[in-house]
Each structure stands twice: as C-alpha cells, then as structure tokens.
N, C-alpha and C positions, 0 to 999 in steps of 0.2 A: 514503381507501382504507385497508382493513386489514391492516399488513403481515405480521401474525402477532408482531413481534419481543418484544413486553413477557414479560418476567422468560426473556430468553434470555442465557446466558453468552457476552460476546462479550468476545475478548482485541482489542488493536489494537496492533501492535508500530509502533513511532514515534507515538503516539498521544500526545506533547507541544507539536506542531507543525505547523502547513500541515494538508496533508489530514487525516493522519493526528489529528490535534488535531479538524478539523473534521467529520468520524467516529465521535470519541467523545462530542461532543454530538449527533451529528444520532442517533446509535442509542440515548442516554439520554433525551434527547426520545422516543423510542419506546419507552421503561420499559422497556429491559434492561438487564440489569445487566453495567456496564462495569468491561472492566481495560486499564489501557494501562501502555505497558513504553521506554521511555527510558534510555539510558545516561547522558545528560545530567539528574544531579540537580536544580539548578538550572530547567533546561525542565518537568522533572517536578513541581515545587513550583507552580510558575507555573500549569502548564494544571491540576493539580488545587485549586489556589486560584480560578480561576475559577470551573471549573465545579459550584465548591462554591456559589458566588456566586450563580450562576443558577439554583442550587436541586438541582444534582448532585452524587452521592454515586458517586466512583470507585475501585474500587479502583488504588494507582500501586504497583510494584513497578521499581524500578532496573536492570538490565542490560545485558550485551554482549551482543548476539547474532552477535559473530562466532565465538564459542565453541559447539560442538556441546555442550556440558556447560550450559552459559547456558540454553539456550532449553528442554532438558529441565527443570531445575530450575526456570525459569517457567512452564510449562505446571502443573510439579505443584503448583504454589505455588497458583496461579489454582484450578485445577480443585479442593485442598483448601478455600482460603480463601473462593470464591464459589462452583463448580460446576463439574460436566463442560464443558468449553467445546461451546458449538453453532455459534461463527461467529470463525472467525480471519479478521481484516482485517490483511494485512501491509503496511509499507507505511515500513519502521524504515531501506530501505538507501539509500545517499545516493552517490551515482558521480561525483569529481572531471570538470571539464571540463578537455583539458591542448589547449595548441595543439599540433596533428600533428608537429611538427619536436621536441617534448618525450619523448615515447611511447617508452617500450623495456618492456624486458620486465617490468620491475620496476611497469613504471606499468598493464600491465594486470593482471598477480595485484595489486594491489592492489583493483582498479576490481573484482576478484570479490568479494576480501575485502569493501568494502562493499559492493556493492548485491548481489551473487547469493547469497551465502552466508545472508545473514542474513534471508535469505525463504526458503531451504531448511531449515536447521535446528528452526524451529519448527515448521513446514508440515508436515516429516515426523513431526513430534512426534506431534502433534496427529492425523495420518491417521491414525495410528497405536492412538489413543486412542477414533477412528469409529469404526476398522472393528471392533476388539473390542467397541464398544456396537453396534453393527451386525449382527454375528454373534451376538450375546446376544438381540437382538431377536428375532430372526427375520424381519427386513424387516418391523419395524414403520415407528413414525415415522422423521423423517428423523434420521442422525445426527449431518448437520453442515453447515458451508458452510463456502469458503474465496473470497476475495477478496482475489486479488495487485493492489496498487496498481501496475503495473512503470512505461510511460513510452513515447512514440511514439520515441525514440531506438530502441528495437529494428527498428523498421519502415523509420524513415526516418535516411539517414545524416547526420551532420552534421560538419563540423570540426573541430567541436571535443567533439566527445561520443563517436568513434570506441568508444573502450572502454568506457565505461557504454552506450553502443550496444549492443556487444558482450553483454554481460551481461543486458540486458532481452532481447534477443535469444532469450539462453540460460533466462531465466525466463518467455518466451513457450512457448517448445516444453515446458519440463518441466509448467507449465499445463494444457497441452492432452492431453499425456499422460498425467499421472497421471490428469485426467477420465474418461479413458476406459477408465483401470483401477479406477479405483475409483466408477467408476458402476454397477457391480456390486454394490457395496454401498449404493445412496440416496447415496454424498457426493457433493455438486455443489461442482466448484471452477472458478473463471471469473478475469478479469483486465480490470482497465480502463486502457488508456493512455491517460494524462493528454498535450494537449498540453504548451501555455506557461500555467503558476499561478501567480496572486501569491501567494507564496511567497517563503520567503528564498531559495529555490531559483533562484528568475527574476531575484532579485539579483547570483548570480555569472555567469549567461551573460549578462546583460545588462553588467554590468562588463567580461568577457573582450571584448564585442561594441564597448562605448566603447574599449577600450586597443584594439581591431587599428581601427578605423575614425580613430582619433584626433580623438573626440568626447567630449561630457560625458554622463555617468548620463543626465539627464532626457531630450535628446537620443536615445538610443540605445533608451531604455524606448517613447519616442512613436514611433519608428520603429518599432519591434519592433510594437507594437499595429496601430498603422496598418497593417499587413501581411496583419496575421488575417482572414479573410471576414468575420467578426463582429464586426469594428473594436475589439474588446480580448480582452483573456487570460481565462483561464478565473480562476472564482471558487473556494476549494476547497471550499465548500458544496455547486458544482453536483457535483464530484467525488462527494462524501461523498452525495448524492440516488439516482446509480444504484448506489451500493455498496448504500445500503439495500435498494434493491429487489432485487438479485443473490441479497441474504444472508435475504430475505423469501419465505413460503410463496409468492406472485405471480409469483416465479422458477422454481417447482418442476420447469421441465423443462426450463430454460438450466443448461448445462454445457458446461464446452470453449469455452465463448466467450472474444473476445476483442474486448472493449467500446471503441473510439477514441474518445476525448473530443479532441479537439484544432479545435474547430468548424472543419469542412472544409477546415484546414490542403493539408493533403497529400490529396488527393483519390485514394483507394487504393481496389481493393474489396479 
C-alpha cells in the first residue's frame, strides 16, 4: 500500500526509545525524512547509531520539552535544518506510577509536567506553523498531521497510574478538540492509546506490580501477559504501523479519532 509519506518532514518527540524509537524507523522505512528529539543524550546517540546501521539517516536534536521555549526552538531548528514539518508524532511524555496512599499534590503537577505538557508545547508549535501554510495555500494540499502517542491510562483507571491517568485524560480531550478546530484548515490530528508495550515502560509497572503482589519480575511480567485477550503485550512496531497510517494520505478523512491499541484489554466502545 502507498502511504504517500516519502520525503515528508516528520519530527517524533521521544523518538530515542519504545515507540517513539520504533516510529522513527517505521516512517524512514517509508523515505521521510526524519527528526527525533530526546533529552536524554545518551538515548539520543544510541537510536541514531542504529538507525545509521540500518541504512538511516536522522536528523537528532537534544531537548526538554518541558519548556514552552524548548519545543519552539526545536520546531524551528527541524523546520530550518530538514523542512516545514508535515507530521508531528509526539510521544516524548513519561507519567511516574505512584502507589495511591503516595499522591498529593505535588505528585500530580508533576505527572503534568511530564506527560501533558510536553505533548502540548510542541503540538501548538507546529499547529501553528499549519495553519499559516494553510492559509497561504488556499486549501491546497494537506498542511499537516498530528499523532499523540497518549495511553489507555486515560480511559481506564488504574492504581497505580491515577495521575498519569489524569493527564492522558487531559491530552485525550485537547486531541479531539483541537481536530475539530482546526479541521478547518486540512490539519488532521488523531491519538493512539497504547495498552501494555514492551517497553521500558512495562518494566516499572510490572516492578511496582511484583513489590505490592510480593512476587519476583518474571512472575509478575507472565501474569501480566497471560491476562491480555491476545495472550501478550503489545510490540511497539505494531504501535508505530497505525501511526503510519494516521499520519499517511490513506487517513485523509480520520480526524478526532481516538485509536485504542490495548488488544481488547478493556472492552470499551
């Protein structure tokens, strides 16, 4: 299938790791041209020494995107150094798991600071940057796409994810409505929640899950799996398959969605 993306500018914030890592080769596999953005130098070196490996050419650029200053200053960096961006994949915020008797107030402005914030500051960068090519246009081509990575913690509550709950939550609803403002102008923005990924992510709830159960890692990981309809956790390939599609011409008239990848975990409509 052709998904349109070759020589399209795609940023991918958290694009050093998990999905976000496996993102930025499944859409240079489709010959765009990629940027990924990591505060963690270190991660950053690694996934673009890979994907050097495998025959990919990234651009990496270092930051915080808890800084509303940050994500300005990467957008314009990408947009100078490769292109207008056509497809922000966010996907950079990371939401501690705290046990409920822990949580005060401190613990969930934190859980904003990372996961909510740092999928709004660029997001608005970047609409920003559509809807001006947008209006230049005259409702030519399309100006953009947007793909929030958030997380089924919004949907479904958990113990231990209360306030990163919260937060997906909050980056579900602002999703759906900015689609529908700025579907006005061609930008299509959508959202996939991911269930449980192997990930280093599925290593801290699986840990918190052996400390309250008073069990060992592998223990707790085969429980965990054994639970899924699909008798294991998601892969973040399959994650990073419907991003491509969202973020590809084959999408052109999903907007406002909101994709649950968690194989029929929580059976929700």
């Amino acid at each position: 299938m052709e998904l349109g993306l070759n020589n399209k500018v795609v940023l991918i914030t958290g694009g050093s790791k998990g999905i976000g890592f496996a993102c930025a080769r499944a859409f240079a596999q489709e010959g765009a041209r990629v940027a990924i953005v990591s505060r963690d130098p270190a991660n950053l070196a690694r996934a673009y020494e890979q994907l050097k490996e495998e025959g990919f050419h990234v651009h990496r650029t270092r930051a915080d995107l808890h800084e509303p200053h940050s994500a300005a200053d990467i957008v314009e960096e990408v947009s100078t150094a490769v292109g207008p961006i056509d497809v922000l994949i966010n996907c950079a915020g990371a939401a501690r798991r705290y046990d409920p008797e822990t949580l005060d107030a401190d613990a969930f402005r934190a859980t904003m600071e990372a996961k909510y914030f740092p999928y709004i500051y660029p997001q608005q960068e970047v609409l920003r940057r559509m809807a001006e090519r947008a209006k230049a246009n005259n409702g030519g081509a399309e100006p953009g796409t947007i793909v929030n990575i958030i997380g089924m913690g919004g949907k479904v509550a958990s113990d231990i994810h209360i306030a990163g709950g919260a937060a997906n939550a909050a980056l579900m609803l602002a999703t759906v409505g900015l689609a529908h403002y700025y579907a006005r102008y061609g930008i299509r923005i959508n959202a996939i929640n991911p269930g449980s990924t192997l990930t280093e992510r599925i290593e801290e709830a699986v840990g918190l899950e052996a400390a309250q159960q008073g069990i060992g890692h592998d223990e707790a990981l085969a429980r965990g799996q054994a639970r899924m309809p699909l008798g294991r956790y998601a892969k973040p390939e399959e994650i990073a398959d419907v991003a491509l599609f969202l973020a590809s011409r084959r999408a052109s008239y999903v907007t406002g969605a909101i994709i649950p990848m968690d194989g029929a975990n929580a059976p929700l409509i």
